[in-house]
DOBA-713391 format. One record per residue: z, y, x of N, C-alpha, C, CB in turn; residue in one letter. Coordinates in Angstrom, 1 decimal. Last residue first. Glycine has a CB too. Layout:
N
     nc3     nc2     nc1    cac3    cac2    cac1     cc3     cc2     cc1    cbc3    cbc2    cbc1  kolza
       Z       Y       X       Z       Y       X       Z       Y       X       Z       Y       X      A
...
END
This chain:
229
     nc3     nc2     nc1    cac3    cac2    cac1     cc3     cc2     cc1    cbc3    cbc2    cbc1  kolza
    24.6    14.3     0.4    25.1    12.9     0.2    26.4    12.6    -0.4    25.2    12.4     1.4      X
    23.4    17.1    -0.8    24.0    16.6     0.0    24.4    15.1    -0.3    24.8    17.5     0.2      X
    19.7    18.2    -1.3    21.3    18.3    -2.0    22.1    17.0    -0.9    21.4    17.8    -4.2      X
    17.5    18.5     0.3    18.5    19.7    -0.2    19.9    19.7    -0.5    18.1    20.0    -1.3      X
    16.3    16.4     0.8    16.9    17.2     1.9    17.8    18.3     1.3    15.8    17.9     2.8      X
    15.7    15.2    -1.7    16.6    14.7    -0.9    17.5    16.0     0.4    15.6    13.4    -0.2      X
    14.1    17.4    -2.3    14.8    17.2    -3.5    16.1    16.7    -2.1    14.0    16.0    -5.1      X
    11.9    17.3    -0.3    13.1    18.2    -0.7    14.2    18.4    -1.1    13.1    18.6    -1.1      X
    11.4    14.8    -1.5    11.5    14.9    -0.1    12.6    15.9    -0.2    10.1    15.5     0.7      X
     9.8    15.0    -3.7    11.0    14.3    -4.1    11.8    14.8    -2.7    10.9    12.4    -4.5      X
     7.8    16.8    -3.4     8.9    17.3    -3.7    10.2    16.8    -4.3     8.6    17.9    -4.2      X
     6.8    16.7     0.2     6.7    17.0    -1.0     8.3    16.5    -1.9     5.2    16.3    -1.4      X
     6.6    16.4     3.1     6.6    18.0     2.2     6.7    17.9     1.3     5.8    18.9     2.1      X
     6.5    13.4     3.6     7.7    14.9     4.3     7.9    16.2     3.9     7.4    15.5     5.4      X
     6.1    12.0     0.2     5.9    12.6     1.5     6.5    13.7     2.2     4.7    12.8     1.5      X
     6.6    11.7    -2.3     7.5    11.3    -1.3     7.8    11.7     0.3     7.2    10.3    -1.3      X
     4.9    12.8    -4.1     6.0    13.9    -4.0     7.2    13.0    -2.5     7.0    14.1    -6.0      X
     3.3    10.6    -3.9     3.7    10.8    -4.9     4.9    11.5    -5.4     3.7     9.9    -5.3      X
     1.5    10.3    -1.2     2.3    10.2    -1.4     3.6    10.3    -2.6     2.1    10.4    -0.9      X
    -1.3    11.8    -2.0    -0.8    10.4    -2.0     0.2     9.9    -1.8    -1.1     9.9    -1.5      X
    -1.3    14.8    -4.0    -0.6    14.2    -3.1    -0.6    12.8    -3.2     0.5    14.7    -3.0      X
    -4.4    16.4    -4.0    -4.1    15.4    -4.8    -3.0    14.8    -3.6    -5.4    14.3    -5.3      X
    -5.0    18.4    -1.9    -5.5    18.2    -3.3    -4.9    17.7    -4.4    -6.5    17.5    -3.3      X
    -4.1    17.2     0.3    -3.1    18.3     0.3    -3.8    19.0    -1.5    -3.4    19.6     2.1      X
    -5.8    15.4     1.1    -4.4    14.6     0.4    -3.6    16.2     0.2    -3.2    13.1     1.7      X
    -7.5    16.4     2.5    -8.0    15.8     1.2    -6.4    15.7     0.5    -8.9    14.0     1.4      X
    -6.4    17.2     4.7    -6.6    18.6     4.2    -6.7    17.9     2.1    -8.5    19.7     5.1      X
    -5.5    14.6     5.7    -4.2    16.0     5.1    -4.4    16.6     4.3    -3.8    17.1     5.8      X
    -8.0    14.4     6.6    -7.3    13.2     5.4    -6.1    14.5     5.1    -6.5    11.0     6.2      X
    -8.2    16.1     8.6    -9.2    15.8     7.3    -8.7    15.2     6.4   -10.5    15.0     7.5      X
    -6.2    15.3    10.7    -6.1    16.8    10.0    -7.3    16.8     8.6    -6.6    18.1    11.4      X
    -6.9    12.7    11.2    -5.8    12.9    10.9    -5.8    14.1     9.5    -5.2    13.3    12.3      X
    -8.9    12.9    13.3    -9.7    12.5    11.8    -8.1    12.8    10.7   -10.5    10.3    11.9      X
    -7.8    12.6    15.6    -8.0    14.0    15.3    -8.9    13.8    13.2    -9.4    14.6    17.0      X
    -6.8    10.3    16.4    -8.3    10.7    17.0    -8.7    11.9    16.1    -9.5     9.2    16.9      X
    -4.0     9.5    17.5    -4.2    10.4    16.1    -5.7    11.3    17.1    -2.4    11.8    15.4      X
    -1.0     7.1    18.4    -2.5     7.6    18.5    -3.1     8.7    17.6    -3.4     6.4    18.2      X
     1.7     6.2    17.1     1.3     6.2    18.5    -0.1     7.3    18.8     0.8     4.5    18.6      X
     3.7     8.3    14.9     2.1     7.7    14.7     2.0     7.5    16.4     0.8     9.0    13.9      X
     5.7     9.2    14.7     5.9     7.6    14.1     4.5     7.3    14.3     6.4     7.2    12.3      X
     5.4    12.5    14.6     6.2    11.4    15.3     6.3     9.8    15.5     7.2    11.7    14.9      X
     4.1    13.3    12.5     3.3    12.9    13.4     3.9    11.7    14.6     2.8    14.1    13.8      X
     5.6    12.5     9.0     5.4    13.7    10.0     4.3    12.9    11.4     7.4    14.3    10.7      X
     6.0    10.7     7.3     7.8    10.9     7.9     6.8    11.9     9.1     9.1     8.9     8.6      X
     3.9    11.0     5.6     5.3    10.2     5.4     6.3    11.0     5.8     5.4     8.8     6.3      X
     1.5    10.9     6.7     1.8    11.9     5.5     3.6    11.8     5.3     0.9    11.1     3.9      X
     1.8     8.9     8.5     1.9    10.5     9.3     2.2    11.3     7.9     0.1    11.3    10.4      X
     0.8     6.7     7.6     2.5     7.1     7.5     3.4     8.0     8.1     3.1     6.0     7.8      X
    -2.0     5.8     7.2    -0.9     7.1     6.6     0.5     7.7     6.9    -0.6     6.7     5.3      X
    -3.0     4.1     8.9    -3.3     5.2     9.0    -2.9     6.3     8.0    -4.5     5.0     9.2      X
    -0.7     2.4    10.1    -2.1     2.8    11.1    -2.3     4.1    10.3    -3.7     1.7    11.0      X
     0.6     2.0     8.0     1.4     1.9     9.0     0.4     2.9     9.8     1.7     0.3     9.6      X
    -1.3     0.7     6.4    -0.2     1.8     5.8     0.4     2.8     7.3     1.4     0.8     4.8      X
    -2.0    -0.9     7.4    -3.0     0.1     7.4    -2.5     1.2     7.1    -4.1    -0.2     6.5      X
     0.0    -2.7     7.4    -0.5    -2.3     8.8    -1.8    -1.5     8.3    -1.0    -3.8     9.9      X
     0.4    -3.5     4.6     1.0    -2.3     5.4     0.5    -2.2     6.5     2.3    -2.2     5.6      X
    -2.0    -3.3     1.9    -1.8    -3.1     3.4    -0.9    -2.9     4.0    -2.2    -2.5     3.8      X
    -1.7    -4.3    -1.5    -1.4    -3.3    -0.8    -1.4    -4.1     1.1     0.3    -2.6    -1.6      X
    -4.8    -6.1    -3.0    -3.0    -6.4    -2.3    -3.2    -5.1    -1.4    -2.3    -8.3    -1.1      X
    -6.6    -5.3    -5.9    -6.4    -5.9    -4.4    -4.7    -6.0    -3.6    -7.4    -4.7    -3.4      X
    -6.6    -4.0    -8.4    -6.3    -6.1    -8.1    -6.2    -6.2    -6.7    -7.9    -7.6    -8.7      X
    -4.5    -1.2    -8.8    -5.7    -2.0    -8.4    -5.5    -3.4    -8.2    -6.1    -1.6    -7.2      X
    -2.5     0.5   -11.5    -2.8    -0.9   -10.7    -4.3    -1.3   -10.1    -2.5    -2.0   -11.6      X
    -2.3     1.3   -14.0    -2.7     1.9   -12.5    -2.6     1.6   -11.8    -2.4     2.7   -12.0      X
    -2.4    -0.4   -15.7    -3.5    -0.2   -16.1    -3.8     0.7   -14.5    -3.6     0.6   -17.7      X
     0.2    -1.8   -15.8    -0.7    -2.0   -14.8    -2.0    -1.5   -15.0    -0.8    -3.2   -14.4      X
     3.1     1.0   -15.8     1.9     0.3   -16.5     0.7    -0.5   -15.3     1.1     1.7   -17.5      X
     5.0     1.1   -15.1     4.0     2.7   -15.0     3.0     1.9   -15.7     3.5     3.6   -13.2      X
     7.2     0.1   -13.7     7.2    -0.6   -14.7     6.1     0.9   -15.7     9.2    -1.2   -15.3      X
     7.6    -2.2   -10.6     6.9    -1.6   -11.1     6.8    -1.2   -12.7     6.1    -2.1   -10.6      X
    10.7    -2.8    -8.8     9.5    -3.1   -10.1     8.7    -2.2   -10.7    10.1    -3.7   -11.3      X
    12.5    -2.7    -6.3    12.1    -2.0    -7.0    11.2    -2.5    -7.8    11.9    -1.1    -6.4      X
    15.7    -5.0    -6.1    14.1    -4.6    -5.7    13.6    -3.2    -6.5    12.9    -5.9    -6.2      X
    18.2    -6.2    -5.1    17.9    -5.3    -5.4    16.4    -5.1    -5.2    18.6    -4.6    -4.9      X
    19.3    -9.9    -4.5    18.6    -8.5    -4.1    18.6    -7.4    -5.0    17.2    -8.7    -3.8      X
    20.7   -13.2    -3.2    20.7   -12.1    -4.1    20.3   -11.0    -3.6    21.8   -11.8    -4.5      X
    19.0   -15.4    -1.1    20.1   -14.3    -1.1    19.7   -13.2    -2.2    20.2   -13.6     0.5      X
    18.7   -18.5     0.4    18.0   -17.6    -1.3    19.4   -17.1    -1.2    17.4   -18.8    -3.2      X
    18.0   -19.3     4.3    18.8   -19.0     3.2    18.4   -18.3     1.5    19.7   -18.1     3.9      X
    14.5   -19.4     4.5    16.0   -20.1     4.7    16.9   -20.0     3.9    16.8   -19.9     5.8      X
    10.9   -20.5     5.8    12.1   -20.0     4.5    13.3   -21.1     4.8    11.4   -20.2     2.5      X
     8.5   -19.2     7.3    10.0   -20.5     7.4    11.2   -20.0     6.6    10.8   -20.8     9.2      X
     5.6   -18.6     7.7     6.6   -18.4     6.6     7.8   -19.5     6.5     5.7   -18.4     5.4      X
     3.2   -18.5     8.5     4.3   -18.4     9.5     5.6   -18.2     8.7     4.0   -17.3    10.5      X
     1.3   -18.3     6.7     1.6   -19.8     7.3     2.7   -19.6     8.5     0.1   -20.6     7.8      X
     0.9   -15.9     5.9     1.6   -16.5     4.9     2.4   -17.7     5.4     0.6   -17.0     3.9      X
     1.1   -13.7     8.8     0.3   -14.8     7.8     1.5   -15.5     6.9    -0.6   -16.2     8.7      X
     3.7   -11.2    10.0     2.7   -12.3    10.0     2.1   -13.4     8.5     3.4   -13.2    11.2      X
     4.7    -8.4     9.5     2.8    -8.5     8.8     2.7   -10.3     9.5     1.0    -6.8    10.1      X
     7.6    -7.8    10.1     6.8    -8.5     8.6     5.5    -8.9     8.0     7.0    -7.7     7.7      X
     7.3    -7.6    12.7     7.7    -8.8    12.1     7.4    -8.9    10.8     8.8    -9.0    12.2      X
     6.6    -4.9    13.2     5.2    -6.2    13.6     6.0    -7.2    12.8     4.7    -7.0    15.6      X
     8.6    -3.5    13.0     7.4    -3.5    12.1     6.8    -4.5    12.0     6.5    -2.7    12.4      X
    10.3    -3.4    15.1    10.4    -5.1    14.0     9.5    -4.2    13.4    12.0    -6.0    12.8      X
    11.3    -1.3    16.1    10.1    -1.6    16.5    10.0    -3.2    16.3     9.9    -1.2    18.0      X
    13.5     0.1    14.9    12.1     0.6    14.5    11.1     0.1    15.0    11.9     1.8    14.9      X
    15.8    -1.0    15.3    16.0     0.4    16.2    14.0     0.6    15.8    16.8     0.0    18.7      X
    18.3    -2.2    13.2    16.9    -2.2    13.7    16.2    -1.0    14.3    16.2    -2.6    12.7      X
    21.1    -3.0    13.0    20.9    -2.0    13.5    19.2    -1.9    13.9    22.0    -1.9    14.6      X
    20.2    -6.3    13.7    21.2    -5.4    13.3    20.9    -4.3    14.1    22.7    -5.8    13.3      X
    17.0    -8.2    13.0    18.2    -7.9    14.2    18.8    -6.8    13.4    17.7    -7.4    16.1      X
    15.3    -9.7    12.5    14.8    -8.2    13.1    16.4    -7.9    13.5    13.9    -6.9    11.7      X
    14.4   -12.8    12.8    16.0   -11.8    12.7    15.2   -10.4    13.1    17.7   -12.4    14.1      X
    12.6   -15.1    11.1    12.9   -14.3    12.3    13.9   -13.6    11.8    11.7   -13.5    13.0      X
    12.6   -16.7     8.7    13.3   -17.3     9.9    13.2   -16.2    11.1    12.6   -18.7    10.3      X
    13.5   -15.4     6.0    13.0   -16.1     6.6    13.2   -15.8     8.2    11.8   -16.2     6.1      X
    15.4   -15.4     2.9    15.4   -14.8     4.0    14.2   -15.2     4.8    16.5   -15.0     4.6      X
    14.1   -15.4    -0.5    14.4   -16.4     0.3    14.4   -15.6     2.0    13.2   -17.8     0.0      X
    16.3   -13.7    -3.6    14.7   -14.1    -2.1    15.8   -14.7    -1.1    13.4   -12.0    -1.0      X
    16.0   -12.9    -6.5    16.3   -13.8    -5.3    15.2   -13.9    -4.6    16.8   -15.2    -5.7      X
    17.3    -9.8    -7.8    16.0   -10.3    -7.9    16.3   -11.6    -6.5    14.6    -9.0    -7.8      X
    17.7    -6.7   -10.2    18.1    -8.0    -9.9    16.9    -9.2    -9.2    18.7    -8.4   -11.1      X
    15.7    -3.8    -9.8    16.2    -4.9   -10.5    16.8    -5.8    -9.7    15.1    -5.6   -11.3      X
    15.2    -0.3   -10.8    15.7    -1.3    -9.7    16.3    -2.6   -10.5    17.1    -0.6    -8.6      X
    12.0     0.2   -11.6    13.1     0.1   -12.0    13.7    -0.7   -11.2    13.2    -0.2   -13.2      X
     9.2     3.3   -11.4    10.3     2.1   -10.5    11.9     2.2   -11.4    10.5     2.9    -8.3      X
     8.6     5.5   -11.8     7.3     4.3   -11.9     8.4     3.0   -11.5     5.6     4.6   -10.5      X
    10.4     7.5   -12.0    10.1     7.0   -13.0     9.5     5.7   -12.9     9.6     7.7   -13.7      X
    11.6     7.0    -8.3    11.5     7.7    -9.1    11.2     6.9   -10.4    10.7     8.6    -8.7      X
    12.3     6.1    -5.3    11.1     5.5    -6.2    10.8     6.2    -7.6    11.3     3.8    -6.5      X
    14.0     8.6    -4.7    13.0     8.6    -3.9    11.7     7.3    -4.7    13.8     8.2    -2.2      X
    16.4     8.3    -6.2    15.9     9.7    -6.7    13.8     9.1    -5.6    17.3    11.7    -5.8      X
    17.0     5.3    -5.8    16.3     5.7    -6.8    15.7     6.8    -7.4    16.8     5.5    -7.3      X
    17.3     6.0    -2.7    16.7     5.4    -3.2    15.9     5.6    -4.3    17.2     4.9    -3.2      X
    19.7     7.6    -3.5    19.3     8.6    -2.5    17.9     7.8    -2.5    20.2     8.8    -1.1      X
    21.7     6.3    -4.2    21.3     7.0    -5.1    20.0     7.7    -4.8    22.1     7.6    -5.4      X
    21.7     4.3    -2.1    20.9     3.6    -3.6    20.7     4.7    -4.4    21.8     2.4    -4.5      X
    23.6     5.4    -0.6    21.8     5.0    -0.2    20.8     4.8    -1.4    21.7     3.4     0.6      X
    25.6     5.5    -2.5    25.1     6.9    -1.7    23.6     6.2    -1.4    26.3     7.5     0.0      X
    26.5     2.9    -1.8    26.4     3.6    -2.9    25.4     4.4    -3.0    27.4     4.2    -3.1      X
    25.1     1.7     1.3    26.3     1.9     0.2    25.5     2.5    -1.0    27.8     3.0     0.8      X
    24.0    -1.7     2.8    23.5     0.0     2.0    24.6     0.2     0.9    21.6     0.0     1.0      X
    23.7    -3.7     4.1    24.6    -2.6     4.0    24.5    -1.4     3.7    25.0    -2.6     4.8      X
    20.7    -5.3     4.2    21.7    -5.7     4.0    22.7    -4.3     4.6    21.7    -7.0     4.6      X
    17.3    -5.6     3.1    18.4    -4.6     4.1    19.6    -5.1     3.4    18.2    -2.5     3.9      X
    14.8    -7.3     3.8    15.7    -7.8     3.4    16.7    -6.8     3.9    15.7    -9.2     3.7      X
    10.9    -7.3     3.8    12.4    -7.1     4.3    13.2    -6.8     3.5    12.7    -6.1     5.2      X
     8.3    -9.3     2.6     8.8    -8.0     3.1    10.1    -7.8     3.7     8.7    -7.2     2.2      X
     5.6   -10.7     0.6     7.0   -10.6     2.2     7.7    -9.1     2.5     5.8   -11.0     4.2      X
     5.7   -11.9    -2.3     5.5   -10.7    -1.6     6.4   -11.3    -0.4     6.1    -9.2    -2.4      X
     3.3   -14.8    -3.9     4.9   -14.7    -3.2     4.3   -12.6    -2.4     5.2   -16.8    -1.4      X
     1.8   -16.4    -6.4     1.8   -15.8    -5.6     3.3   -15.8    -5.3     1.2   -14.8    -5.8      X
     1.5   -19.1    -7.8     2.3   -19.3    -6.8     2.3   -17.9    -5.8     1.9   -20.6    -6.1      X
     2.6   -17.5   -11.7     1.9   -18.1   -10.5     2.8   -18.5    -9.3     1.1   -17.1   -10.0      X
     4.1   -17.1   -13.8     3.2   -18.5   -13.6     2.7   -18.7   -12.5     2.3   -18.8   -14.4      X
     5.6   -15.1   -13.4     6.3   -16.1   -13.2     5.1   -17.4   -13.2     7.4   -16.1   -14.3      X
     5.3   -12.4   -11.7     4.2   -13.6   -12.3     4.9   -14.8   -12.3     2.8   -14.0   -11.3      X
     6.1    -9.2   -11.6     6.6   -10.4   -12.1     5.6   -11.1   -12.3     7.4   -10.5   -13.2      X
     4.6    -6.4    -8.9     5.3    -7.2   -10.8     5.4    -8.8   -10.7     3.8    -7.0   -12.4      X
     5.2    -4.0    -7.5     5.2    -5.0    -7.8     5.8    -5.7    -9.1     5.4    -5.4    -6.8      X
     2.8    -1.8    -5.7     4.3    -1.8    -6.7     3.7    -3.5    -7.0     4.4    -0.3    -8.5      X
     2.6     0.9    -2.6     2.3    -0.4    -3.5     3.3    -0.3    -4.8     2.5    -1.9    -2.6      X
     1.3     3.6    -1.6     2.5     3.5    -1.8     1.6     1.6    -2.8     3.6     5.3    -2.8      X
    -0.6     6.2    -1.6    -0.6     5.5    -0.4     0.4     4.4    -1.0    -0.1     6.5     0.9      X
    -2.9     6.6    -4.8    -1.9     6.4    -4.1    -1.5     5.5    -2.9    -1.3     6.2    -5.0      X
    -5.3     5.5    -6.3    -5.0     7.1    -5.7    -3.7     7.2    -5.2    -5.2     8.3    -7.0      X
    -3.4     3.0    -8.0    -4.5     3.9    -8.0    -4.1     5.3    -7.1    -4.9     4.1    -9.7      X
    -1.3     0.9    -6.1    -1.6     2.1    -6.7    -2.1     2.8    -6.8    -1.3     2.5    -6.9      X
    -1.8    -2.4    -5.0    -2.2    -1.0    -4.6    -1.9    -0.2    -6.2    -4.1    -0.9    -3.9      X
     0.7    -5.1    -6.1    -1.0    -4.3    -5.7    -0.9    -3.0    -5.2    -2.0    -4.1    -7.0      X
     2.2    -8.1    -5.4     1.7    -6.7    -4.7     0.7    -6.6    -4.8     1.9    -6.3    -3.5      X
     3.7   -10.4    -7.6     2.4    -9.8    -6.6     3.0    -8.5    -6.6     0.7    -9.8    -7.2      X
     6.0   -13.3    -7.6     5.4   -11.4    -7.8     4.7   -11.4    -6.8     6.5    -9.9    -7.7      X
     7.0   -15.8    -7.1     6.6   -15.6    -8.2     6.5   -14.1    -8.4     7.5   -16.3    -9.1      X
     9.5   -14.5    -4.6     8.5   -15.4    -5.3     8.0   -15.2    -6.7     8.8   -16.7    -5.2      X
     9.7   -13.0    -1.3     9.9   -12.9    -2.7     8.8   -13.5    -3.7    10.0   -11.4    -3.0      X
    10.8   -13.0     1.5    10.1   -13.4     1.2    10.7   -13.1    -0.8     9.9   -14.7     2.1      X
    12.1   -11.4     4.5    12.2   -12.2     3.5    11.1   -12.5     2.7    13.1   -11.9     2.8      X
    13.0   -10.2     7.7    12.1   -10.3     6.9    12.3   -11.1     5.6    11.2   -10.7     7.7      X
    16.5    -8.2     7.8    15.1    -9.4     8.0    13.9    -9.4     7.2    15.5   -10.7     7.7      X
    18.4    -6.0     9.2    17.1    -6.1     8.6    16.2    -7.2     8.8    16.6    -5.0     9.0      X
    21.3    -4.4     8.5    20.8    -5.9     8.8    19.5    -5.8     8.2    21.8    -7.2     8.3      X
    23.2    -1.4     9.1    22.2    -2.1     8.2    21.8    -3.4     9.1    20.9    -1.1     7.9      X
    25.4     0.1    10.9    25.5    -0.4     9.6    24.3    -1.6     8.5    25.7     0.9     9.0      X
    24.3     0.7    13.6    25.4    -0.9    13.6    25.2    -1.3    11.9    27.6    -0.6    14.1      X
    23.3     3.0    13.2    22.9     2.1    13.9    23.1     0.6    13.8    23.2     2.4    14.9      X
    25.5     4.6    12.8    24.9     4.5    12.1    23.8     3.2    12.1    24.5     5.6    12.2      X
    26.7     4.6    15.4    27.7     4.3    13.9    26.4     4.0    13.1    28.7     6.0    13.2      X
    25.4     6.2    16.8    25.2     5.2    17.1    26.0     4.3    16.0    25.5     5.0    18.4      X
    23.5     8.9    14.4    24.6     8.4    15.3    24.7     6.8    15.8    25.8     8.7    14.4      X
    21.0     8.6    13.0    21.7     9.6    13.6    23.2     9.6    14.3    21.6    10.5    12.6      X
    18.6     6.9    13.1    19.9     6.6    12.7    20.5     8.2    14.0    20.3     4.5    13.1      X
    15.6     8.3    12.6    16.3     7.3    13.1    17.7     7.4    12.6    16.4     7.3    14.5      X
    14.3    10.3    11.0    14.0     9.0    11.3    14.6     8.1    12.3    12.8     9.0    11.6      X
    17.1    11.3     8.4    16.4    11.5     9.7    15.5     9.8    10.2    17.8    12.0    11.0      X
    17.9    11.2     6.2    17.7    12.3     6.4    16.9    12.5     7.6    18.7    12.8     6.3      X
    19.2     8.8     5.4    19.9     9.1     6.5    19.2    10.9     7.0    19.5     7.8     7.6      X
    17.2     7.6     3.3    18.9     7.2     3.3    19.7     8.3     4.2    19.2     5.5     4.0      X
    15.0     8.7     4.2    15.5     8.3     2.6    16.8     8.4     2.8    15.3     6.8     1.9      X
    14.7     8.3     6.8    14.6     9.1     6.2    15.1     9.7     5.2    14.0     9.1     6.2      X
    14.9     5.3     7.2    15.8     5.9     7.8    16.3     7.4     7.3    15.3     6.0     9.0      X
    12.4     4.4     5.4    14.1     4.0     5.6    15.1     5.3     6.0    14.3     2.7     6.9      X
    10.6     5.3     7.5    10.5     5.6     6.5    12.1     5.3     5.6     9.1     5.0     6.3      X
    11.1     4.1     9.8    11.5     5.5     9.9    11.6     5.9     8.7    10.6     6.3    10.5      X
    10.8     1.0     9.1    11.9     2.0     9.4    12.5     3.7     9.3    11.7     1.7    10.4      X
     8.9     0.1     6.3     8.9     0.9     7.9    10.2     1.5     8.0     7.9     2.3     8.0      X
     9.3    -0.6     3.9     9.3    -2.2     5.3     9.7    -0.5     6.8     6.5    -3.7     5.7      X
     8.9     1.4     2.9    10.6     1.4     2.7    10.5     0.1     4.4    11.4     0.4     0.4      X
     6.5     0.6     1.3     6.4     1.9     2.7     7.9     2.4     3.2     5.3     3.6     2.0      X
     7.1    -2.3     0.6     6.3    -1.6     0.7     6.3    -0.2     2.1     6.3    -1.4    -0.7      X
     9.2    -4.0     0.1     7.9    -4.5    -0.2     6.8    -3.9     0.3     7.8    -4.6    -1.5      X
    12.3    -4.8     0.3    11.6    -4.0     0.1    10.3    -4.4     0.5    12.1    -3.1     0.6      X
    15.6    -5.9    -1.0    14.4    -6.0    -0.7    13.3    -5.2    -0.9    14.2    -6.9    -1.1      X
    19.4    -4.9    -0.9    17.5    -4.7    -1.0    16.6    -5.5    -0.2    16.9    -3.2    -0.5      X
    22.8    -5.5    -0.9    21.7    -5.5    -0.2    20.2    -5.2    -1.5    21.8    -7.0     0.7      X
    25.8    -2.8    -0.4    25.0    -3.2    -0.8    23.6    -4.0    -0.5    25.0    -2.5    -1.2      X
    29.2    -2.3    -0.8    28.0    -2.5     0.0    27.0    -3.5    -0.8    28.4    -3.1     1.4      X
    31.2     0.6    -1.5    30.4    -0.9    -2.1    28.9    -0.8    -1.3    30.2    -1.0    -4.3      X
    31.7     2.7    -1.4    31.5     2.7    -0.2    31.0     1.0    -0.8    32.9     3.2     1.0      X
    32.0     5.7    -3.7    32.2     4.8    -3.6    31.8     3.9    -1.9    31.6     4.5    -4.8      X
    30.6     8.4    -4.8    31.5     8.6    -3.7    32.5     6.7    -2.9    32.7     9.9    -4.7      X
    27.4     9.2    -5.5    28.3     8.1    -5.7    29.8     8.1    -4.3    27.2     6.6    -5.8      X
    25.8    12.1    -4.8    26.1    10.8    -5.1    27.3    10.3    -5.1    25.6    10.1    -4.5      X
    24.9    14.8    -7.0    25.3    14.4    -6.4    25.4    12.7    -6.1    26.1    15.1    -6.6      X
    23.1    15.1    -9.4    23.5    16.1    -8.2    23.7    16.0    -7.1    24.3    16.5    -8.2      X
    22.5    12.5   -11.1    23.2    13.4   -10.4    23.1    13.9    -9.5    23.8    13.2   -10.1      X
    19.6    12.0   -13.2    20.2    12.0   -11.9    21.2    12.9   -11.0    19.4    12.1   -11.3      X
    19.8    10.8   -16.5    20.0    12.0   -15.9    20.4    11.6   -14.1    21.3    12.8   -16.9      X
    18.3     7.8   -17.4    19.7     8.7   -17.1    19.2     9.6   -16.1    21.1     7.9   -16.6      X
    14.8     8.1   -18.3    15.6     7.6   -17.4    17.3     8.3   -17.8    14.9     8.0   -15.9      X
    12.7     9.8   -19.7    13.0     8.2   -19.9    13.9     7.9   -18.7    11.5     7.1   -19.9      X
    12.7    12.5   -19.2    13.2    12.0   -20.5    13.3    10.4   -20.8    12.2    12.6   -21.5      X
    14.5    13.4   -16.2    13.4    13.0   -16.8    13.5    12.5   -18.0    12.8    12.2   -16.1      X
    16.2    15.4   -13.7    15.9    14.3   -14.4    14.5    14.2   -15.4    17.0    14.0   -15.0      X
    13.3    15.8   -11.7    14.1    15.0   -12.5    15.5    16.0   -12.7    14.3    13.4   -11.8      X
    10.0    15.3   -11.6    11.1    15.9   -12.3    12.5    15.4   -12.7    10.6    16.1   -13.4      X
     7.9    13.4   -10.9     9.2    14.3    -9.3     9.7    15.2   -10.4     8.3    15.7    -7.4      X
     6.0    10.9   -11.6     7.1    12.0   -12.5     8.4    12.4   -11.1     8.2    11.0   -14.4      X
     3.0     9.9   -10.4     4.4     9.8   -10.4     5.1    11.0   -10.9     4.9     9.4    -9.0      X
END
């Protein structure tokens, strides 16, 4: 992943963001499903830092058709592409009230490998509820066959567009994501358990970052923490 930015294939990233208040919704597919991980991006902190804050987003699970999810080579993080011929489908969550400012604070965080696109998904039937206080994880990992599709609501997604040559054929995890990386992520806080095998995977990932500058220390991270909203 390219943490330069700006960059020679993209518009230049402002400085700053968008001073506008247009609301906005996403679908998200990957290490964004986690809350904290969310929270971070947009808000700087893993939770919602005021009770204001709390009230602003709507988080369901949804569903997205015709695209797969794969793994990215040497990377904690998935991406997804267009199959219009197939019947695959991605699950994931559905954020409803994200302003301006979130989306810029977004696109500095999926960076070059990621183009935000236009895209319809079908909500489905559980409610992770407003203001999602972090413990709807479990709602996006059930089976295919628990899948009760409702309302088809306009989206924002991220697409993969790095080539699939860096693409593995298997489907990205998140309850593995969840289990056993997402301490690279957002720090130790978000991890229930840590049988000490933790500090070995750091020392490997402190080689080669798996997180792709996203992670708490690295240097899209900064980039966010630095400059102001």
């Amino acid at each position: 992943m390219a943490t330069q930015i700006p960059n020679p294939h993209q518009s230049p990233v402002s400085r700053h963001p968008p001073s506008s208040t247009m609301s906005h919704t996403a679908f998200f597919y990957g290490t964004l499903m986690a809350p904290q991980v969310l929270h971070r991006v947009i808000w700087g902190s893993q939770t919602p830092p005021t009770p204001v804050h709390a009230t602003l987003l709507r988080i369901r699970p949804a569903i997205l058709h015709a695209h797969q999810r794969r793994k990215v080579k040497h990377a904690d993080y998935p991406a997804i592409l267009p199959n219009p011929s197939s019947p695959s489908s991605v699950r994931g969550t559905l954020v409803q009230g994200l302003m301006d400012g979130d989306l810029w604070r977004l696109d500095l965080f999926e960076g070059s490998e990621y183009e935000r696109q236009k895209v319809k998904v079908r909500v489905l039937q559980q409610d992770m509820g407003k203001g999602n206080d972090g413990e709807g994880m479990g709602d996006v990992q059930h089976s295919e066959a628990d899948n009760v599709e409702g309302e088809e609501v306009d989206a924002q997604t991220y697409i993969w567009i790095a080539g699939a040559h860096r693409l593995e054929a298997e489907e990205w995890d998140f309850a593995e994501f969840v289990r056993d990386k997402m301490k690279r992520w957002v720090g130790g806080e978000a991890v229930k358990t840590d049988e000490g095998f933790q500090d070995v995977d750091d020392a490997v990932a402190a080689l080669g970052d798996l997180t792709g500058g996203r992670g708490i220390n690295g240097g899209i991270s900064r980039q966010l923490d630095g400059w102001e909203r």
